[in-house]
C-alpha positions in Angstrom: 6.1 10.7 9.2 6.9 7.2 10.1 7.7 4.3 7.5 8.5 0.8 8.0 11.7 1.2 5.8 13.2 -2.1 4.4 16.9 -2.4 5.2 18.7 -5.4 3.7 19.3 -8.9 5.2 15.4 -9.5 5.6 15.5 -6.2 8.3 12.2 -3.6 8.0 12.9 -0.9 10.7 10.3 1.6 11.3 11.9 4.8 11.5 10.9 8.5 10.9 11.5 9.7 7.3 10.2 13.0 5.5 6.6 13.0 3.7 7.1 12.9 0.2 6.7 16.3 -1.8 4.2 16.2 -4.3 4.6 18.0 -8.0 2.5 18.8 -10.6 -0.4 16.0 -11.3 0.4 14.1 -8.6 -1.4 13.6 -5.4 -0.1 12.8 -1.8 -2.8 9.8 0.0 -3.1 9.5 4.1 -2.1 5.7 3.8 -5.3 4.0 6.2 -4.7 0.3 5.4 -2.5 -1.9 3.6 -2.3 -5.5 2.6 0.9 -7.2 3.3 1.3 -9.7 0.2 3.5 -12.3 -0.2 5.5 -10.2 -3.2 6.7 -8.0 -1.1 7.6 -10.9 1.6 9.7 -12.5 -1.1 11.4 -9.4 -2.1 12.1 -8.9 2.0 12.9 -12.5 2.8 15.1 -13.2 0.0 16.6 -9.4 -0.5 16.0 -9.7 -4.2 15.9 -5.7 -4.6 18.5 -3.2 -3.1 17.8 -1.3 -0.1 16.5 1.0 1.5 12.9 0.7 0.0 9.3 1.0 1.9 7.3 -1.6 0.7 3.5 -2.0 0.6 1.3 -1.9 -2.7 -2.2 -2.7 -1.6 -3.3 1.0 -0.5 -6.6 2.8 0.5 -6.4 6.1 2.3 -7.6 9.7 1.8 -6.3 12.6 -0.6 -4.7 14.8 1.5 -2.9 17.3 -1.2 -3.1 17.9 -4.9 -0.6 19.2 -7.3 -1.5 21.7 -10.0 -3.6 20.1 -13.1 -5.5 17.5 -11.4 -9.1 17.9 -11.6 -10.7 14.2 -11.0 -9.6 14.4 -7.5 -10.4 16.9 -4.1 -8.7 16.5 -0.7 -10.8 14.4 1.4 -11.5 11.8 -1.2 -11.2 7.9 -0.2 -9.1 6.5 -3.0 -7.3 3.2 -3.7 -4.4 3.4 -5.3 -2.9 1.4 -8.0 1.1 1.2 -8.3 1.1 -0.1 -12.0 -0.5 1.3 -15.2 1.2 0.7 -18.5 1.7 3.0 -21.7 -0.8 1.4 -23.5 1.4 2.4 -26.8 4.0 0.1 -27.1 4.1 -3.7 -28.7 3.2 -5.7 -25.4 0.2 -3.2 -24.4 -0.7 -3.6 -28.2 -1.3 -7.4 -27.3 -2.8 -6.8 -24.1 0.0 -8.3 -22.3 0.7 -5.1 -19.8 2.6 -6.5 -16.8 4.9 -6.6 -19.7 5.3 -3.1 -20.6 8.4 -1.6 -19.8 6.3 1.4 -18.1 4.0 -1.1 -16.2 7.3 -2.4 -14.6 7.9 1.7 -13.3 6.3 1.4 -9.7 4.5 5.1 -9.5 3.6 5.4 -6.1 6.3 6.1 -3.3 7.3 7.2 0.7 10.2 7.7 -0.3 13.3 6.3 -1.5 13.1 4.0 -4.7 9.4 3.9 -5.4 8.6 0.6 -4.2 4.7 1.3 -3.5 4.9 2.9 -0.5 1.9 1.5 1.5 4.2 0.9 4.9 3.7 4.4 5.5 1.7 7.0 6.6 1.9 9.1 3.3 2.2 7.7 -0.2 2.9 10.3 -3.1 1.1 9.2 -6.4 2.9 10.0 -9.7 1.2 11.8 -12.2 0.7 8.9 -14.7 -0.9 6.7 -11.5 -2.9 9.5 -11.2 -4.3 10.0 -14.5 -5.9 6.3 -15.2 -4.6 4.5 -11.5 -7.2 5.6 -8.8 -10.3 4.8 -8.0 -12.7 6.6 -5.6 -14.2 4.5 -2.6 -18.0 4.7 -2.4 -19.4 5.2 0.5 -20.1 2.5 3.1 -17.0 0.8 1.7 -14.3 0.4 4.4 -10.9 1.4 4.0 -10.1 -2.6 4.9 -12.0 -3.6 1.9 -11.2 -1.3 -0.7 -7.5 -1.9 0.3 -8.4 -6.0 -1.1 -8.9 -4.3 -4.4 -5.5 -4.4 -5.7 -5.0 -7.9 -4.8 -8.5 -9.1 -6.7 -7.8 -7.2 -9.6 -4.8 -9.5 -10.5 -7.1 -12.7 -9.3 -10.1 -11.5 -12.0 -7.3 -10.6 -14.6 -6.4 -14.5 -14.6 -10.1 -16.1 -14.2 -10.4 -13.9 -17.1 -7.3 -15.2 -18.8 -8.3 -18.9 -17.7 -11.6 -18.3 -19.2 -13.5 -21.4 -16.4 -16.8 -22.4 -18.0 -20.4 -23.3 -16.3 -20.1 -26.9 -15.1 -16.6 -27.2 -15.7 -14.1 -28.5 -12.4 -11.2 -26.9 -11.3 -9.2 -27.3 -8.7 -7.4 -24.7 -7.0 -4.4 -25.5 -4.5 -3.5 -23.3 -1.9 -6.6 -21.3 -0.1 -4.4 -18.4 1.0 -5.6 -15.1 0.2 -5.1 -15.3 -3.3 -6.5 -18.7 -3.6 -9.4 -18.1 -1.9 -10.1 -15.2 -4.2 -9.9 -17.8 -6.8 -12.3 -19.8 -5.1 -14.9 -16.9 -4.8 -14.5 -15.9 -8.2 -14.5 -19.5 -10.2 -17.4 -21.0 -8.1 -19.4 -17.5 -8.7 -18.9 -18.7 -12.9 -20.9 -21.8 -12.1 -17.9 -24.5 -11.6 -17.5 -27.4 -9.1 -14.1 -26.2 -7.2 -12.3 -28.6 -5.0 -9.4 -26.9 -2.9 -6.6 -28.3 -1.3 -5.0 -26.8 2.0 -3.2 -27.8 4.7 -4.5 -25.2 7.6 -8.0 -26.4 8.8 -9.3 -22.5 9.2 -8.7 -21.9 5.6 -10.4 -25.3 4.5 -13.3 -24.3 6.1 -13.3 -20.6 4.9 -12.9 -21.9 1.8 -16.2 -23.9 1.8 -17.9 -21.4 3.1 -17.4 -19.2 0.4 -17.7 -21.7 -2.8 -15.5 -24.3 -2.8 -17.7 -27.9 -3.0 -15.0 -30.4 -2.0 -11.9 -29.4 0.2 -9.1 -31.8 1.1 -6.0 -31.6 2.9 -3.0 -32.4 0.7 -1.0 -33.7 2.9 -3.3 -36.4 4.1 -6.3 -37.0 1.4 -6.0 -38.4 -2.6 -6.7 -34.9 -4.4 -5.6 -36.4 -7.6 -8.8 -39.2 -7.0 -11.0 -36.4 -5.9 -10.9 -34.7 -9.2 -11.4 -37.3 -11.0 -14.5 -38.1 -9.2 -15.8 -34.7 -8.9 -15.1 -34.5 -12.9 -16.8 -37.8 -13.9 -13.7 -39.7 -14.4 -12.2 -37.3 -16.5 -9.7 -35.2 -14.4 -10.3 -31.2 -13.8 -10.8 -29.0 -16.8 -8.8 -26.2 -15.1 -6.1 -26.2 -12.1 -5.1 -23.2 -10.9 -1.9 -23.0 -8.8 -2.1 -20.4 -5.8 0.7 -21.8 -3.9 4.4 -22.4 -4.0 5.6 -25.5 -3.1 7.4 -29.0 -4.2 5.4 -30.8 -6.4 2.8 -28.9 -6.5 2.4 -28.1 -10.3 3.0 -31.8 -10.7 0.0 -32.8 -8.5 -2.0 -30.4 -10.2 -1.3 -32.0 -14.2 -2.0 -35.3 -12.3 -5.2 -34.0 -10.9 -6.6 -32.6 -14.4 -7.8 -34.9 -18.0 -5.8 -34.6 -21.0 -6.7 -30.9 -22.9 -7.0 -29.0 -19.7 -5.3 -25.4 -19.0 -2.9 -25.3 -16.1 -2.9 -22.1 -14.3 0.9 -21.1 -12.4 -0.1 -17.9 -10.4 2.2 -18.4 -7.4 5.7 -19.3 -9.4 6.9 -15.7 -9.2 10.6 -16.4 -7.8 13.4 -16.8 -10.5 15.1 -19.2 -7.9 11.6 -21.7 -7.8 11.9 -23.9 -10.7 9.0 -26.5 -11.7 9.4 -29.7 -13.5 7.2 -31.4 -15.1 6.5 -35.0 -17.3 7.1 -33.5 -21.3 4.5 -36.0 -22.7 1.8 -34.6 -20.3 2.0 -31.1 -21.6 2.5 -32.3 -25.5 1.5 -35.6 -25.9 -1.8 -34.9 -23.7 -2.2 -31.3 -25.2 -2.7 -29.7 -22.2 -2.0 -25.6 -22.1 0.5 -24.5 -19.4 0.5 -21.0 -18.9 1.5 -18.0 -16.2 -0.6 -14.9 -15.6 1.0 -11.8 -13.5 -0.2 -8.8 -12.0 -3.1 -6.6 -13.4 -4.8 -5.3 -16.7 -5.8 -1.8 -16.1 -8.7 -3.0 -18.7 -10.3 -4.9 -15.5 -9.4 -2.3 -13.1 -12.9 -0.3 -13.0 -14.8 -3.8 -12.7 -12.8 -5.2 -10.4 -13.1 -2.3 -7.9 -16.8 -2.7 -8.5 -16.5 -6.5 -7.8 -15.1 -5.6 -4.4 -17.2 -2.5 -3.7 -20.9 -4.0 -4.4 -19.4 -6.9 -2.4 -20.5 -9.3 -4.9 -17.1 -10.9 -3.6 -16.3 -10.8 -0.3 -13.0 -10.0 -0.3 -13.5 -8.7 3.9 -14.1 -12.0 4.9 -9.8 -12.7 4.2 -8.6 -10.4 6.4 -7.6 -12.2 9.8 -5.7 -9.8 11.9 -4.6 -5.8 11.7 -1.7 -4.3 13.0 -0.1 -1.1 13.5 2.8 0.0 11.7 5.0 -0.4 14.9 4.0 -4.0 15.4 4.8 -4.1 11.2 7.4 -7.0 12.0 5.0 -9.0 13.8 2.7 -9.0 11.1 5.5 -9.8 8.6 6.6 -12.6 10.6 2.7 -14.0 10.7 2.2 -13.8 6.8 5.7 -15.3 6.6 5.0 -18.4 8.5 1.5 -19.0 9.3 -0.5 -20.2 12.1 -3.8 -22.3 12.2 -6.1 -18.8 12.5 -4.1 -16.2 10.2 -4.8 -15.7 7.0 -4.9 -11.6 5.6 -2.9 -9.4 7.2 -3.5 -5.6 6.8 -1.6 -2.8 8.4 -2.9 0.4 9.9 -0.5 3.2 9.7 -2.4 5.9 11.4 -2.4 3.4 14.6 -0.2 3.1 16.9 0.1 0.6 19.9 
């Protein structure tokens, strides 16, 4: 099959590799689409894991094979797979806190290689314990480009959940990427008054389109007085962070009132460091707080979130390539320009 195999030094080279065996209780999936997301970018642009790995976590596709013992799935099932599911038996699953569980941290779906998700190519085997509570059948009438926008929802609802936003309340969210405009569709759909912040016109008006009552431009409007005015003087109640950049995290404790939760979603590189005023976390009691990844307790209403298109997750995705053009598509996520936004790769095409 063909694979777009990570190689060190920022390189992903599509080359021909074998299709994974499959053993008992697992299943190999006919990869049809898969997100590129920025954690893979980082691990690729800043070679943070050893090579060779095939990259790509945010799969749908069809069961093509079945090992012995599994009975929930038949070849020809549309499936979307998840990489992650913890023990649920050890101290952090006891306290809910799974992207912490040293099984949740095993990556159980693979093209080969160390498993590192897989999705870049055009089989994926699923290990038996992804199997068993990991993947969920696509209804009909759901495309393969939707379902794919599961994986990447699921960890948006599993911090709206976490940051609890109430009727009436104002967030801000900064950064209307993917991810943030998730956040957007999800927080305005609990009854708050969103402003977003971006810098690409496309994506500021997306994001009013689909919730968001005020959106500015960082780089040229006062967001900091915006919240305060959308918020009746106070500041925001809630900011959630969907980008990575300087400052950022400090514009966002400026742009909220004393008491409010402050939401980091896009700090996921030990080399990013934030900084920020000690007497506005303690002295103005505000709760700063990280969320990561999933929590396979939202998985099942998540999937339905994306699959009764109650959010409209298909409205992200900007341009598709085929796993040749792989780089190109890497390169656009990397750095992008004024009409890209999701990117999602075919690996059944070819150009």
């Amino acid at each position: 099959m063909r694979a777009a195999v990570y190689r060190g030094g920022g390189s992903v080279v599509v080359e021909s590799v074998p299709v994974p065996e499959i053993g008992p209780g697992e299943l190999l999936v006919r990869v049809e689409t898969c997100g590129i997301c920025h954690t893979d970018l980082k691990k690729i642009e800043y070679d943070l894991l050893t090579p060779p790995r095939i990259y790509g976590h945010e799969t749908a596709g069809v069961v093509v094979a079945k090992g012995s013992g599994v009975t929930r799935f038949e070849i020809g099932d549309r499936v979307v797979v998840f990489h992650h599911i913890p023990c649920s038996n050890c101290f952090y699953c006891a306290r809910k806190l799974y992207a912490q569980c040293a099984q949740y941290k095993r990556v159980g779906v693979t093209a080969g290689f160390e498993p590192a998700g897989g999705g870049f190519a055009q089989y994926v085997r699923v290990m038996n314990w992804i199997v068993q509570r990991g993947v969920e059948k696509i209804p009909n009438g759901v495309s393969f480009e939707q379902a794919a926008l599961t994986e990447p929802l699921h960890t948006v609802h599993k911090a709206v959940v976490q940051a609890d936003p109430q009727p009436e309340e104002t967030v801000v969210v900064l950064g209307q990427g993917p991810i943030g405009l998730m956040f957007t569709m999800l927080v305005a759909r609990a009854g708050c008054r969103v402003l977003a912040t971006d810098t690409i016109e496309f994506r500021r008006k997306l994001s009013a389109e689909v919730g968001a009552d005020a959106v500015l431009n960082p780089l040229e409007d006062d967001v900091v007085a915006k919240s305060f005015a959308l918020s009746g003087g106070r500041g925001a109640d809630l900011v959630i962070v969907a980008a990575s950049a300087p400052g950022i995290v400090e514009q966002g404790i400026r742009s909220s009132r004393p008491g409010s939760r402050i939401l980091l979603f896009a700090q996921t590189s030990d080399r990013e460091t934030v900084e920020v005023p000690g007497a506005a976390i303690c002295k103005e009691e505000r709760t700063l707080f990280g969320c990561y990844s999933a929590s396979v307790d939202l998985q099942k209403a998540s999937a339905n979130l994306v699959f009764s298109r109650e959010v409209p997750v298909e409205k992200l995705v900007s341009h598709r390539v085929p796993l040749d053009e792989i780089g190109q598509g890497i390169r656009l996520a990397l750095r992008p320009n004024g009409q890209s936004l999701k990117i999602v790769v075919q690996p059944q095409r070819w150009s």
